[in-house]
C-alpha positions in Angstrom: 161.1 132.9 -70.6 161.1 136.5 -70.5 163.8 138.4 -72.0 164.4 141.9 -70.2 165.3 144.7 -72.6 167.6 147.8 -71.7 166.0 151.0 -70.7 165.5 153.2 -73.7 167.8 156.4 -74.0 165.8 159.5 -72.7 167.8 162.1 -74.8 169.1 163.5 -72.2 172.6 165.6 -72.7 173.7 162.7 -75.3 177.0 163.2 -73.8 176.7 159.2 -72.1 176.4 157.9 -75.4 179.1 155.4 -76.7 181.8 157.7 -78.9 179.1 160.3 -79.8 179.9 163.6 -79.0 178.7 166.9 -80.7 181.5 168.4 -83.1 182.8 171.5 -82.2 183.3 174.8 -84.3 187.0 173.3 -84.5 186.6 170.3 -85.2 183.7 171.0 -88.3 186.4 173.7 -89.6 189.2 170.7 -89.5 186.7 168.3 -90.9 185.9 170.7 -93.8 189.7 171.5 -94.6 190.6 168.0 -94.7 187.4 167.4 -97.4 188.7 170.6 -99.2 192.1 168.6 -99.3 190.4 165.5 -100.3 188.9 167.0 -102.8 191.8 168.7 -104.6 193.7 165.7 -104.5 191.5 163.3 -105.9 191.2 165.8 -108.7 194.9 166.2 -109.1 194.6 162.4 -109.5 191.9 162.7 -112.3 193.9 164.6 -113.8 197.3 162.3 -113.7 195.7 160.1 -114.6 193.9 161.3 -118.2 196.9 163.0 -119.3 198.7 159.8 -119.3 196.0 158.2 -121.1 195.9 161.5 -123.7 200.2 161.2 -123.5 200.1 157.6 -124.2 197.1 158.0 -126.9 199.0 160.8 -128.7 202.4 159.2 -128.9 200.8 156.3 -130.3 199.3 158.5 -133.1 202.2 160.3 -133.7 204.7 156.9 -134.2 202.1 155.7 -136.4 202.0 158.6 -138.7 205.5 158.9 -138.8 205.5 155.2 -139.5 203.1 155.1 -142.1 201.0 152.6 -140.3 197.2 152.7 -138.9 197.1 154.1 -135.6 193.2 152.4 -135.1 195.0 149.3 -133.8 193.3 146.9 -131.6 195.6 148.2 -128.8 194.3 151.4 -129.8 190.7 150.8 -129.1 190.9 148.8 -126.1 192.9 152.3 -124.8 190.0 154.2 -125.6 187.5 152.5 -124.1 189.5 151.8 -120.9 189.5 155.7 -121.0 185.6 155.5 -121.3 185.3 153.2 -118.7 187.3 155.2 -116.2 185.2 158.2 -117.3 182.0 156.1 -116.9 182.8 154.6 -113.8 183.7 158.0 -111.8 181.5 160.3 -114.0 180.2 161.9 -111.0 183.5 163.0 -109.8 185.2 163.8 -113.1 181.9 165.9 -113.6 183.0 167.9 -110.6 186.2 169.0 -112.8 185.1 168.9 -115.8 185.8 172.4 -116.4 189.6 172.3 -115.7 189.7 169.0 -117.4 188.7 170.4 -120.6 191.1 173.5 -120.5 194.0 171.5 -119.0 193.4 168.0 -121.1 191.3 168.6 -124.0 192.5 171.4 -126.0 193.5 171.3 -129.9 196.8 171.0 -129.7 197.6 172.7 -132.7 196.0 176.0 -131.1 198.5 175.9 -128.0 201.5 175.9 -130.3 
């Protein structure tokens, strides 16, 4: 039994190809705002989301002082090192901000006030 294969593309204008069509000027420029917007959210998100970790950390410190208590609680820890993880887990994208992240998030607080 012989199986008959399809005749192999020639490269012509690649304009009969399934879906595949060369992007325009326009449609790069789109393609690159829509990255640019991407981009900003995700680090909006980053940063959400470690200043409710630093929020949440900090209170916790704070009751604890003015409680009289410990504040290197179990709960404590495992707070931490979720923080890590997160960190860990999207270094390469928290690397990316890093720079805002450390003026924004990461500043003595005592300084600011």
């Amino acid at each position: 039994m012989i199986i008959d294969k399809e005749p192999e593309d020639d490269g012509g204008s690649g304009s009969d190809k399934e879906g595949v069509e060369k992007p325009t000027e326009e449609m790069i420029e789109r393609m690159e705002e829509r990255l640019e917007a991407a981009q900003t959210d995700q680090k909006n998100l980053f940063l959400i989301i470690f200043q409710r970790f630093i929020m949440i950390l900090s209170e916790h410190i704070a009751r604890s002082e003015s409680e009289g208590k410990d504040y290197n609680t179990y709960w404590y820890r495992w707070t931490v090192g979720r923080l890590q993880q997160v960190f860990m887990t999207h270094q390469e994208q928290v690397l990316k901000y890093i720079t805002t992240l450390e003026t924004l998030l990461f500043t003595d607080r005592k300084s600011v006030v």
